[in-house]
C-alpha positions as CSV (number, residue, x, y, z in Angstrom):
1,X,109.1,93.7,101.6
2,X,106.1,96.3,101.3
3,X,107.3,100.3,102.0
4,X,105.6,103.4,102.5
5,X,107.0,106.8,101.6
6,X,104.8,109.5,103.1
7,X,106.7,112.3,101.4
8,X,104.8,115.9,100.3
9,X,107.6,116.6,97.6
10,X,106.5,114.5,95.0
11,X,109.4,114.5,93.0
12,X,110.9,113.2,95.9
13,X,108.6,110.7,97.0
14,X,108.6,108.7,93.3
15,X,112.5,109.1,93.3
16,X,112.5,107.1,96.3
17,X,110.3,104.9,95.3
18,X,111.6,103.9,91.8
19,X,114.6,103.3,93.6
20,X,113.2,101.0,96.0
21,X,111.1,99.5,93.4
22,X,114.3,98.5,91.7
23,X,115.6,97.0,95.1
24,X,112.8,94.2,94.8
25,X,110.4,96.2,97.3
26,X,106.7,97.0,97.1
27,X,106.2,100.8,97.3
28,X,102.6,102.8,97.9
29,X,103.2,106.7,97.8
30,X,101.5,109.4,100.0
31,X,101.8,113.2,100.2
32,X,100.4,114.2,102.9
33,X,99.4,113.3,106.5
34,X,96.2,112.6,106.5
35,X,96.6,109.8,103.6
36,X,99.9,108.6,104.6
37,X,98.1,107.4,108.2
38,X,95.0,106.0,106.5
39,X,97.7,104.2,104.5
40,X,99.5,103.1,107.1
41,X,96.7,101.5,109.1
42,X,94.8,99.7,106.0
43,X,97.7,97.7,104.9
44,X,100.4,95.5,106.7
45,X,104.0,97.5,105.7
46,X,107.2,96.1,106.8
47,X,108.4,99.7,106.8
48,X,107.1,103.4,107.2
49,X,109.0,106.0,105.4
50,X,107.8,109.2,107.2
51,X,108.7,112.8,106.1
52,X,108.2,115.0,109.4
53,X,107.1,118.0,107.9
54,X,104.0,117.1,105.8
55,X,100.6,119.6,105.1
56,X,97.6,118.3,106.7
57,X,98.9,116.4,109.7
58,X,102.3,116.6,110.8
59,X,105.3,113.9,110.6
60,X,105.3,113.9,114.6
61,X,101.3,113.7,114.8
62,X,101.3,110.6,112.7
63,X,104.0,108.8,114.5
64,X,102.2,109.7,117.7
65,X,99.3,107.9,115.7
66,X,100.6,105.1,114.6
67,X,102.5,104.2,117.8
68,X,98.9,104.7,119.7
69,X,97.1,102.4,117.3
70,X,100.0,99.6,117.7
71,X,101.0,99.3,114.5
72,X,103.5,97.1,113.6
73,X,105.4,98.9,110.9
74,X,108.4,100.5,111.3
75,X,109.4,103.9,111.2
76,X,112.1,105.5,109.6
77,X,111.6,109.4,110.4
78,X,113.1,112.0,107.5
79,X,113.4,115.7,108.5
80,X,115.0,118.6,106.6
81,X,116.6,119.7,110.8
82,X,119.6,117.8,112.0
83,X,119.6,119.0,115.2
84,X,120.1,116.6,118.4
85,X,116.9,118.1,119.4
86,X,114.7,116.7,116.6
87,X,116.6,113.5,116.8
88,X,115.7,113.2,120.3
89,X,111.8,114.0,120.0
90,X,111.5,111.7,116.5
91,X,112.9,108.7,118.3
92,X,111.2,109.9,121.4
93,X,107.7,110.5,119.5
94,X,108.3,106.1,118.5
95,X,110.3,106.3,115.2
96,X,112.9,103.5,115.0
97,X,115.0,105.5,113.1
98,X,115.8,109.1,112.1
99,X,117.9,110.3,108.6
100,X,118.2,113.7,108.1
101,X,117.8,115.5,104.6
102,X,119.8,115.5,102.1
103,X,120.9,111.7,102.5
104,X,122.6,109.2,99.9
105,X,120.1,106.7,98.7
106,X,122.5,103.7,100.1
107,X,122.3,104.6,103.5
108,X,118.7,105.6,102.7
109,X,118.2,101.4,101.4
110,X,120.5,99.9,104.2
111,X,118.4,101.7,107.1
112,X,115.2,100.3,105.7
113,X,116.9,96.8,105.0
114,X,117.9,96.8,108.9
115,X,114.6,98.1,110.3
116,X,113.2,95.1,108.3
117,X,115.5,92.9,110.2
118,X,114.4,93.9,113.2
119,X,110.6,93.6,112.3
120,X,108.9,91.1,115.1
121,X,109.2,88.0,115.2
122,X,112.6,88.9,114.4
123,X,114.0,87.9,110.8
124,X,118.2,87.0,110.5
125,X,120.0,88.9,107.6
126,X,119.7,85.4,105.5
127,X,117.0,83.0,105.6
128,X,117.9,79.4,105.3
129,X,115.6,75.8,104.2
130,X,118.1,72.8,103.2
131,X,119.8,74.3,99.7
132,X,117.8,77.1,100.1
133,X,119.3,81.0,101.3
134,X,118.1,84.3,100.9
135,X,119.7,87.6,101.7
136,X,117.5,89.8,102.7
137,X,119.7,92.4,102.5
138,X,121.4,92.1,99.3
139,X,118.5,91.1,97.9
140,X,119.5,87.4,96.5
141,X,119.0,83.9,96.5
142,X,120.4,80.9,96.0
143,X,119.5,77.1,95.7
144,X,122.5,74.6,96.1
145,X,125.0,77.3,95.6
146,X,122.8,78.2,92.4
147,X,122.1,81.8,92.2
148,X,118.8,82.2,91.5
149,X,117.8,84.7,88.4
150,X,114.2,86.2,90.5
151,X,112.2,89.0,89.4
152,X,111.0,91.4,92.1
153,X,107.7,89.3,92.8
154,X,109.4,86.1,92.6
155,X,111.9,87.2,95.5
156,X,109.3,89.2,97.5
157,X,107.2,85.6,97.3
158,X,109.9,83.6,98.4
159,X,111.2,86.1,101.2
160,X,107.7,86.3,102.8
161,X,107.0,82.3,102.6
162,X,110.6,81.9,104.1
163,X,110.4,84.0,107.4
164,X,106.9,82.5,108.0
165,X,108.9,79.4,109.0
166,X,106.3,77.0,107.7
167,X,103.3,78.3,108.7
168,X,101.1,78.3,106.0
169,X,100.6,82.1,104.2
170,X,97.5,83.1,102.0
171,X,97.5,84.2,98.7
172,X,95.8,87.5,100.4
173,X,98.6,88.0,102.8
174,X,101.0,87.2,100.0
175,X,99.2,89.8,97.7
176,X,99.1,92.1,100.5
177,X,103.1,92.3,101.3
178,X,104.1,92.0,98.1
179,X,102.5,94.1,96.0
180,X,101.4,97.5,96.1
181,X,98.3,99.9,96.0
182,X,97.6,99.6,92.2
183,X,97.4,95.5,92.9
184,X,94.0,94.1,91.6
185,X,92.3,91.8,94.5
186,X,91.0,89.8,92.6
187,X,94.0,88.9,90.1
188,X,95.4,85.4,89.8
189,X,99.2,87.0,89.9
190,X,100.0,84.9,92.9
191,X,99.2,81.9,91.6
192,X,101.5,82.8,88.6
193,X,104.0,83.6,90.5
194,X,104.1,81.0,92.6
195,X,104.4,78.9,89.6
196,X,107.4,80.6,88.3
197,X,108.9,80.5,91.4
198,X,108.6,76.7,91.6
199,X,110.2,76.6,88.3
200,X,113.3,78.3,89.0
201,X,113.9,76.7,92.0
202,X,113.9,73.8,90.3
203,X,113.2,69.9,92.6
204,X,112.8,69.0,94.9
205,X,109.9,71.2,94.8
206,X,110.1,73.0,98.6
207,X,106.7,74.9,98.2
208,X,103.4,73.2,99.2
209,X,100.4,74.5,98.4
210,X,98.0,74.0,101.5
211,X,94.0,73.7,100.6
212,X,92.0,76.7,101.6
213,X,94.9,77.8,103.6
214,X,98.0,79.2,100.7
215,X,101.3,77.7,100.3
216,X,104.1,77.3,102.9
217,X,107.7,76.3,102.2
């Protein structure tokens, strides 16, 4: 799962993220409006992270934007106000979801893990192929009732091949939901991947890897 967290309060914004980081997601960072949007529409997120009050361009202006510009990515909107007024215009502005400030990081993780599920086509909480499960919201695997030991790339791989449902994926795509910002385009760290992947899920092997096309479970 790839996550952006467009948050002015820095401190804030890499709190979240190391958190989310350690929940097997891919995390970019922006702090203000302007960038957040640019970031939004380069890459493919799964889920938008979108503080309201922001310098440069305000929370409400860039949902407005994104909504006009069809993005896919959903939006969880975070305001400092918890009035029913603000809850109304964030959902009404096209934010799928609204958590006022403070909030526990928990609820914080399960409302992105649930606007994920509800990313279109629509993905079920765990993803199944033969012996093969993943929980995408507890973040784990398993392989013939084997729970599988996966670093945060390795699950992210696996997750993404999964809910493509056979179609084959790229190693761009891969490279592109998986890993963040600071990723190198031209790296060979899918491949790897990949590779390790295969290894811990042991054989049968259930990933092909489809000429000029990527692999596909």
């Amino acid at each position: 799962m790839r996550v952006l967290v467009i948050e002015d309060d820095q401190e804030m914004a890499e709190t979240v993220a190391i958190g989310l980081r350690r929940a097997q997601m891919a995390v970019d960072v922006a702090l203000d409006g302007p960038t957040g949007l640019d970031w939004a529409l380069l890459h493919d997120y799964d889920v938008i992270v979108l503080d309201r009050d922001l310098p440069g361009m305000h929370g409400d202006e860039v949902c407005a934007k994104l909504v006009a510009a069809q993005c896919r990515s959903r939006v969880l909107m975070l305001t400092a106000a918890a009035g029913m007024d603000d809850l109304v215009d964030g959902l009404g502005l096209g934010a799928d979801d609204y958590l006022p400030k403070p909030f526990d990081f928990p609820v914080l993780l399960a409302r992105i893990g649930a606007l994920f599920r509800r990313a279109q086509p629509a993905i079920p909480p765990v993803l199944r192929h033969g012996d093969l499960a993943v929980d995408t919201a507890q973040r784990r695997a398993w392989r013939d009732g084997r729970l599988l030991d996966l670093a945060p790339k390795e699950f992210g791989v696996l997750e993404v091949l999964l809910a493509a449902q056979g179609r084959a994926v790229s190693a761009e795509e891969l490279l592109d939901r998986v890993w963040d910002e600071a990723a190198d385009p031209f790296t060979n760290a899918v491949k790897i991947t990949v590779s390790r992947l295969r290894s811990k899920l042991g054989d049968p092997s259930v990933i092909q890897t489809v000429a000029r096309s990527g692999y596909r479970i």
